[in-house]
C-alpha positions in Angstrom: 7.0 13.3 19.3 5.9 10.7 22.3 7.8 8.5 23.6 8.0 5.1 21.2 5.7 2.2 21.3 5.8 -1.1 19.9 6.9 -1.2 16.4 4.5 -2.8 14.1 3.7 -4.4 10.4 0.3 -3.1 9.5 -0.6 -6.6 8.1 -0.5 -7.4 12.1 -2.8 -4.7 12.7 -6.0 -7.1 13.7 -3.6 -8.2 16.9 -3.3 -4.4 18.2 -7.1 -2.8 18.3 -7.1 -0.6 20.9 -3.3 -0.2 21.6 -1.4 2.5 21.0 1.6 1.4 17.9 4.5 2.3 15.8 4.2 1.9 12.2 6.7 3.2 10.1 6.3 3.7 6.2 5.3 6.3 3.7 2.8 8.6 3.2 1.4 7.9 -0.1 -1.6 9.9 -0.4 -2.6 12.8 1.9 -5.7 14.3 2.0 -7.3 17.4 4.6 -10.5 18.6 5.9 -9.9 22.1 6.7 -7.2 23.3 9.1 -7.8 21.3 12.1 -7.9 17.7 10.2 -5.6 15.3 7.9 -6.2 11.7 6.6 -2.8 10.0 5.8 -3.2 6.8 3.4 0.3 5.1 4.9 1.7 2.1 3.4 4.9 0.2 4.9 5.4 -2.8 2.3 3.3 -5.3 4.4 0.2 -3.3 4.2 -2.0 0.1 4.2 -4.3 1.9 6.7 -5.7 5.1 6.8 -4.3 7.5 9.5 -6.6 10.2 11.1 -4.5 12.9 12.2 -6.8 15.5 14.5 -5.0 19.0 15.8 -6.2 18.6 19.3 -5.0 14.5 19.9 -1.0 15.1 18.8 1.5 18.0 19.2 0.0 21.0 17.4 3.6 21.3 15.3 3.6 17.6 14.6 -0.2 17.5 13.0 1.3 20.8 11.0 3.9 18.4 9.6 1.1 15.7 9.1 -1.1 18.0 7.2 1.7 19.1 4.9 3.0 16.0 4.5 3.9 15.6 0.2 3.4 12.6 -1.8 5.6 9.4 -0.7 7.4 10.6 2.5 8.7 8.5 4.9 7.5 9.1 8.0 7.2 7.3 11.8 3.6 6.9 12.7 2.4 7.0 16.3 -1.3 6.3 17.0 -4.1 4.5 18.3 -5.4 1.1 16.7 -8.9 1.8 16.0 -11.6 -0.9 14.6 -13.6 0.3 11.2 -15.6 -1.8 9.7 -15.8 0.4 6.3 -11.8 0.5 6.3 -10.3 -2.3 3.8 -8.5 -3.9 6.3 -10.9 -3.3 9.5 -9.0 -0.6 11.2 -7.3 2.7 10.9 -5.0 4.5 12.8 -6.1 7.6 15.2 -2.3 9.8 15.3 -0.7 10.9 18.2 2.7 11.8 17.0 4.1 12.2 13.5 8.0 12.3 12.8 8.6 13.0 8.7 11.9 11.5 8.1 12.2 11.7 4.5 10.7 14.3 2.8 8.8 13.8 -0.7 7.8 15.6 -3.3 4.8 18.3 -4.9 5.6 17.3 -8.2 6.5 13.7 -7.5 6.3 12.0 -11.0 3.9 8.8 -10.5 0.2 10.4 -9.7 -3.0 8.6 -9.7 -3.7 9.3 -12.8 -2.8 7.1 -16.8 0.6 7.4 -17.4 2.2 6.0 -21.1 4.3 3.1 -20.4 7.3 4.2 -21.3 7.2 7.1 -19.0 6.0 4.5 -16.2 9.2 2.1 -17.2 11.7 5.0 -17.2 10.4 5.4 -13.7 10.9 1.6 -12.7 12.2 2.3 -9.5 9.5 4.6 -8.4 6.8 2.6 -10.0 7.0 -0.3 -7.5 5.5 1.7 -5.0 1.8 1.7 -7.0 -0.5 -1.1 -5.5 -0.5 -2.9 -8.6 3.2 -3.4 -9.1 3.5 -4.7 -4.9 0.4 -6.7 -6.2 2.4 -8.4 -8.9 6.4 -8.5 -7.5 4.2 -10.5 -4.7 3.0 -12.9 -6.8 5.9 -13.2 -8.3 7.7 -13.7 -5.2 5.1 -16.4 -4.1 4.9 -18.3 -7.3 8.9 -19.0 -7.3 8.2 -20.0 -3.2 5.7 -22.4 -4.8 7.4 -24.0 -7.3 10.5 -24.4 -5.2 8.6 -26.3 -2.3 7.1 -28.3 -5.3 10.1 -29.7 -5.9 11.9 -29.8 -2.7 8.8 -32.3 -1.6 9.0 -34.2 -4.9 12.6 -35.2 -4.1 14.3 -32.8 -6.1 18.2 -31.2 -5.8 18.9 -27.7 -6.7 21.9 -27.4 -8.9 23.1 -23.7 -9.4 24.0 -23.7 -13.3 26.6 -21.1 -14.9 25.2 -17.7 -16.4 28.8 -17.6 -18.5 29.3 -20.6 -20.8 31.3 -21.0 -24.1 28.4 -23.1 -25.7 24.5 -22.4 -27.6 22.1 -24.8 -26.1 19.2 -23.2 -28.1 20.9 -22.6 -31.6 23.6 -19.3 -32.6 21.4 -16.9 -33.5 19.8 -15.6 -30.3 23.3 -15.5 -28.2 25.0 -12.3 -26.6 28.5 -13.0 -27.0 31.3 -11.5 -24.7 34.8 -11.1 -24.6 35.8 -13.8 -21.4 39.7 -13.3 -21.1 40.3 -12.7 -24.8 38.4 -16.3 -25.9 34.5 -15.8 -26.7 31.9 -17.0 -24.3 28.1 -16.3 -24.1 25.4 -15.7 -21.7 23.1 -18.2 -20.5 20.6 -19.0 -22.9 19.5 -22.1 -20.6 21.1 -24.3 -17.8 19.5 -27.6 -19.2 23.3 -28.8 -20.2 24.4 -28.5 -17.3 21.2 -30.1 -15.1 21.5 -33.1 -17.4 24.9 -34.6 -15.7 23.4 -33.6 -12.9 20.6 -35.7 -12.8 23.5 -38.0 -13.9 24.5 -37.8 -10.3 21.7 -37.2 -8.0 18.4 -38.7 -10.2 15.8 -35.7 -10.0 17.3 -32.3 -10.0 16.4 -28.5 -11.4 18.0 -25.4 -11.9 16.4 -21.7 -11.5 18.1 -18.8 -12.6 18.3 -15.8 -15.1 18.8 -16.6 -18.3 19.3 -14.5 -21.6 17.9 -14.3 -25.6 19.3 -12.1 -28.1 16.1 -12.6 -29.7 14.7 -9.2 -31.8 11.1 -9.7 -30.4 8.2 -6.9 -29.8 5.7 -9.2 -27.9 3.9 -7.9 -24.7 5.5 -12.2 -23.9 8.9 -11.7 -24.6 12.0 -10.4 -22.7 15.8 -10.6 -23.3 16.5 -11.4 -19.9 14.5 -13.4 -18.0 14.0 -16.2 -15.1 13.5 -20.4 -16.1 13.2 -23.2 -13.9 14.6 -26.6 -15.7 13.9 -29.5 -14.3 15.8 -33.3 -15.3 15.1 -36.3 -14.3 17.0 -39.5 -15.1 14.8 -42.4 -16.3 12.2 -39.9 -17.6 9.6 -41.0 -20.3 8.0 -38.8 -22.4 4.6 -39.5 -20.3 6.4 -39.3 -17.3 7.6 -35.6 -18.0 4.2 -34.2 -18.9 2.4 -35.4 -15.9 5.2 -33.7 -14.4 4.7 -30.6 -15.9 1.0 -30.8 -14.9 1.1 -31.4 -11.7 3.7 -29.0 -10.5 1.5 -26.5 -12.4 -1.8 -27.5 -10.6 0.2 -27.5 -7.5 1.2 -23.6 -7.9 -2.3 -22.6 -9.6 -3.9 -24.6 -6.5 -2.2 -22.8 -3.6 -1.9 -19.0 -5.3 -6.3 -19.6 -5.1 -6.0 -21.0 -1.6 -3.5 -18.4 -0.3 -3.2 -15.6 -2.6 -6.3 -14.8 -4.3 -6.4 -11.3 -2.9 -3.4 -10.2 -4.8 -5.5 -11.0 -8.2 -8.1 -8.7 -7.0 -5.1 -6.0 -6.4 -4.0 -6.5 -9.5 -7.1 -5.7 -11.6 -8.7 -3.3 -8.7 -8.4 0.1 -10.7 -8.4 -1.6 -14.2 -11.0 0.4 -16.4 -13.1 -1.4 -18.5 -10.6 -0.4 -21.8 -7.9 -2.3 -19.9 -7.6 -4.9 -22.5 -7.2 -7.1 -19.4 -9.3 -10.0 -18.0 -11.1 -8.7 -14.5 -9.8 -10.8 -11.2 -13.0 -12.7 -11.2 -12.2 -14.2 -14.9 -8.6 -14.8 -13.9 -9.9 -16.8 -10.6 -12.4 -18.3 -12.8 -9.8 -19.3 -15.3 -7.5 -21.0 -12.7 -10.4 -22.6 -11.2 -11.0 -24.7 -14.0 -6.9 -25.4 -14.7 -6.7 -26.8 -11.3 -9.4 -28.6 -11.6 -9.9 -30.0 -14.9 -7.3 -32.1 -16.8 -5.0 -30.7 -19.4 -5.9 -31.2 -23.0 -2.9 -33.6 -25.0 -2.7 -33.1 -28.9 0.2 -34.1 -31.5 1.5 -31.3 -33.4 -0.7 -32.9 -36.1 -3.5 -33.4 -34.4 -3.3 -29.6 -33.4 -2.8 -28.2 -36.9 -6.1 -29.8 -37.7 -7.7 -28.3 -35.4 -6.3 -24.9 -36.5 -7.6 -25.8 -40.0 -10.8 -26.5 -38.8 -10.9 -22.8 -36.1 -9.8 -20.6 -39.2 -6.3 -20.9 -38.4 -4.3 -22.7 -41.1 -0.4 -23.5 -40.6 1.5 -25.8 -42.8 3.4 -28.2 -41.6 7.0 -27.9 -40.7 6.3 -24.1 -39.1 6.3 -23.0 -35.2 3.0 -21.4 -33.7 2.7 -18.5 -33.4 0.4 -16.1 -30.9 -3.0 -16.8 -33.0 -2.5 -20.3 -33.3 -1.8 -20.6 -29.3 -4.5 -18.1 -28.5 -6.8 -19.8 -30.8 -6.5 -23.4 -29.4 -6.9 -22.4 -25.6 -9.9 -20.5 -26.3 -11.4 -23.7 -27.9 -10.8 -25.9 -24.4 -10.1 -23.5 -22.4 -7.5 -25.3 -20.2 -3.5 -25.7 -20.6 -2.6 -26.9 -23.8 0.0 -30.2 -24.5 1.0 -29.7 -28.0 3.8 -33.2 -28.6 5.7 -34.7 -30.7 6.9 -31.9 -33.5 8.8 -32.0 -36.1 12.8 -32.8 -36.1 13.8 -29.9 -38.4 12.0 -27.0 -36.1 13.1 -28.1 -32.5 16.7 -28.2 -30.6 19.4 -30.6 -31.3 19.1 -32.8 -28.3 16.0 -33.7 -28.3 14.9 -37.8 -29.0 13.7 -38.7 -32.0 10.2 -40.3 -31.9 10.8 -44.7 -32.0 7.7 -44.4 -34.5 9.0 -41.8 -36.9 12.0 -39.8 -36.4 11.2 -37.1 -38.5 9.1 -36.1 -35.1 10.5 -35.9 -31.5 9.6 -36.6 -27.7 8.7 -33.3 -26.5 6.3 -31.0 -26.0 4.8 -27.1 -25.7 2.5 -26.5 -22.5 0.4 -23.4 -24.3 -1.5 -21.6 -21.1 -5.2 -21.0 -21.1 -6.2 -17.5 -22.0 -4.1 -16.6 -24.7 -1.2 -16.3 -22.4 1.3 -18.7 -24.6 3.9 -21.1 -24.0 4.9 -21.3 -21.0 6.7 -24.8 -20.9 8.8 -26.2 -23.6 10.4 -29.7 -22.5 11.8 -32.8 -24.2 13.3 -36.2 -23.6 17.0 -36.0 -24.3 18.9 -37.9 -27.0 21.5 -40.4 -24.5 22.9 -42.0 -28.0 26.5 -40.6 -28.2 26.7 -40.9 -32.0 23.6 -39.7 -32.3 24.0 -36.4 -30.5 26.9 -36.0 -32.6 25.3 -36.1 -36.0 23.0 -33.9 -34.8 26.0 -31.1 -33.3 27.2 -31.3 -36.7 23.9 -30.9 -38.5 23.1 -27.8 -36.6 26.4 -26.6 -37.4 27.8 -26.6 -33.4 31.2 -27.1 -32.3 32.1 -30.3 -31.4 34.7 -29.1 -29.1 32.4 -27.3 -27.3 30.3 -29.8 -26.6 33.1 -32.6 -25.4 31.9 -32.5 -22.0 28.3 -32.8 -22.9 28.8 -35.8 -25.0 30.9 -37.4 -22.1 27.9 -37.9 -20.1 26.2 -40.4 -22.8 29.8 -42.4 -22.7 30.1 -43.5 -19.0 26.5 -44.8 -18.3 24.0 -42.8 -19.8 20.0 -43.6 -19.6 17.2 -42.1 -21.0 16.7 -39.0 -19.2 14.3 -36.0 -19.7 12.7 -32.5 -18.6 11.7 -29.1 -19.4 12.0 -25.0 -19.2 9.6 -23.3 -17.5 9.2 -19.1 -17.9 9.0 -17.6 -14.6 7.6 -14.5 -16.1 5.0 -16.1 -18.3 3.6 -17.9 -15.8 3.3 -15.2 -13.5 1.6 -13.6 -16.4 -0.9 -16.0 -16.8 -1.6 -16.6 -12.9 -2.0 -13.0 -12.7 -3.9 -12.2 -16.0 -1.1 -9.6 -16.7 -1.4 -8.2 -20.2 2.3 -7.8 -20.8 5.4 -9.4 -19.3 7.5 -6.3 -18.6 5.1 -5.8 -14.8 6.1 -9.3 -14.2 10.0 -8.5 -13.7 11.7 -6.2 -11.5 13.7 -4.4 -13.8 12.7 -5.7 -17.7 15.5 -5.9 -20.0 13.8 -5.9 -23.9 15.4 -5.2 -27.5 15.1 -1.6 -26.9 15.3 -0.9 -23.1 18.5 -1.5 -20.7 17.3 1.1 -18.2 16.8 1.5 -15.5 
């Protein structure tokens, strides 16, 4: 092989045409015309080119290890930066030198071809490398960038919350219990107790973190482990928290179109029309009209006479489920407020309503597209006595809960915010059907590996 160049990213491929680079990666496709030619499709995480390995412009025994090359090697790639306007990104690569470093596979498991799911999510690990997957680990990846710089310019303090507590902050049933030191603790199933003395402290602060559900749920929206931001803010009104919610949504929907529409069209580029899945131009079009249009606001009553009225009936006193959300984004078409809910089907901390207090301050943020909930947020009860009653009506240990109820005895004020799902709303912003391609490595009811 020749001596080395300059290594490269192919994403910085425009700045080299003409040169002669370095790109190493993996071969993930290989394909050749007769003996004396080979086109390697070469990815290196940043980006893919085609590479046009010829016989007579590179070592004869390196283009025999180019044109043998199997499925998802890892090779170092010399050649020369040429412009091609029918190329996706411009430019391919004319080899000069080939070194395989890793060798792949004949029979290597992932093909271009429709794999069942389960046989695709035994293969986690090797199912990153598909376009679709770096599509949507990207997004991912931008969307938490996003909402991080969201709230870094809004004034808001990071505050790392526990994964290992010995307290329920969304009731007993859905916890996974574990042995800490021969006393019972739990995993996380949120870090809003511990955000609230925060804000205590510092005003404006959020946590972002894995958190965990014991919940027995088959939904393409639900996982057993997965990522919230949770946001508090002392002083908050129950207004105040929903434009909150709304514009740090806008925010993220408004930059993933301005910087990151391309990873939609990734997403959806080999879809077939059976999918079951929106195509990138309905997405695009569907975060078009969130960013730009205002969120709808409805009462919990107000919405369940609307599902009366679309053919959805619900009595009062039950939760929504995926109809009922599906049904009343299709009918605006934009993010859905659902407030103000009944007492007896939300979380113990959560303020009673001054009007009626069979009702409380909070609300559901339902995403356009029959995507779901993505937001659930409240303002907090800051009544000690109150917060009490209701530990003891949802049958919660007091004990446990000492140090939460300390914060509404030395200066407590009305305070507020909310839970976001990471993995929903990268669902949504991508148009992913189901949530396990929004996660590295999805934990549900029935999968723990790999």
């Amino acid at each position: 092989m020749e001596s080395p160049t300059k290594d490269i990213l192919i994403r910085d491929i425009a700045k080299y045409g003409g040169e002669t680079v370095t790109i190493k990666g993996w071969v993930y496709n290989r394909r050749n015309s007769g003996k004396k030619l080979a086109f390697l499709q070469l990815r290196d995480g940043s980006g893919t080119i085609q590479g046009v390995a010829h016989v007579n412009e590179m070592p004869e025994e390196e283009f025999q290890s180019a044109a043998a090359v199997t499925t998802e090697s890892s090779a170092i790639v010399i050649g020369v930066v040429k412009e091609d306007k029918r190329a996706p990104s411009g430019f391919e690569l004319t080899v000069t030198g080939f070194e395989l470093v890793g060798e792949g596979s004949n029979d290597y498991p992932i093909q271009p071809k429709e794999h069942g799911v389960d046989f695709l999510l035994d293969r986690r690990h090797l199912w990153f490398r598909t376009e679709r997957q770096r599509a949507i680990l990207r997004l991912r990846d931008r969307t938490i960038f996003y909402l991080r710089d969201f709230f870094n310019k809004d004034g808001f303090t990071c505050i790392d919350s526990p994964i290992i507590t010995g307290s329920a902050c969304e009731g007993t049933s859905t916890l996974f219990e574990l042995d800490y030191f021969g006393r019972p603790a739990y995993l996380s199933q949120s870090g809003q107790l511990y955000v609230e003395p925060a804000c205590m402290a510092l005003g404006s602060v959020y946590c972002f973190g894995p958190t965990f559900r014991a919940e027995k749920s088959f939904t393409r929206r639900h996982l057993t482990e997965f990522w919230m931001l949770e946001p508090e803010v002392a002083w908050q009104t129950q207004d105040g928290n929903i434009d909150l919610q709304s514009r740090m949504i806008k925010s993220v929907v408004g930059r993933i179109l301005e910087n990151d529409a391309e990873l939609i069209e990734q997403i959806h580029a080999r879809q077939g029309e059976d999918s079951g899945e929106e195509t990138a131009e309905e997405v695009i079009s569907r975060l078009e009209k969130a960013r730009d249009e205002k969120f709808i606001r409805l009462t919990y009553d107000e919405a369940l006479k609307e599902l009366e009225r679309l053919g959805e009936p619900l009595t009062w006193g039950d939760d929504f489920g995926a109809p009922h959300e599906t049904k009343l984004t299709e009918e605006y078409g934009v993010p859905v407020f659902v407030e103000r809910w009944p007492a007896k089907i939300k979380a113990f901390y959560m303020q009673p309503d001054p009007d009626d207090d069979t009702y409380v301050q909070c609300d559901d943020l339902i995403a356009s597209g029959g995507y779901g909930e993505v937001i659930g947020g409240s303002i907090r009860i800051h009544d000690s006595e109150l917060l009490l009653k209701r530990i003891d009506e949802h049958k919660l240990d007091r004990r446990a809960f000492q140090w939460y109820l300390d914060i509404r005895e030395y200066g407590t004020v009305p305070h507020g915010g909310f839970g976001l799902g990471l993995e929903r709303l990268v669902q949504w912003l991508g148009g992913v059907h189901h949530i396990r391609e929004t996660i590295p490595f999805p934990r549900t009811i029935k999968r723990l590996e790999p």
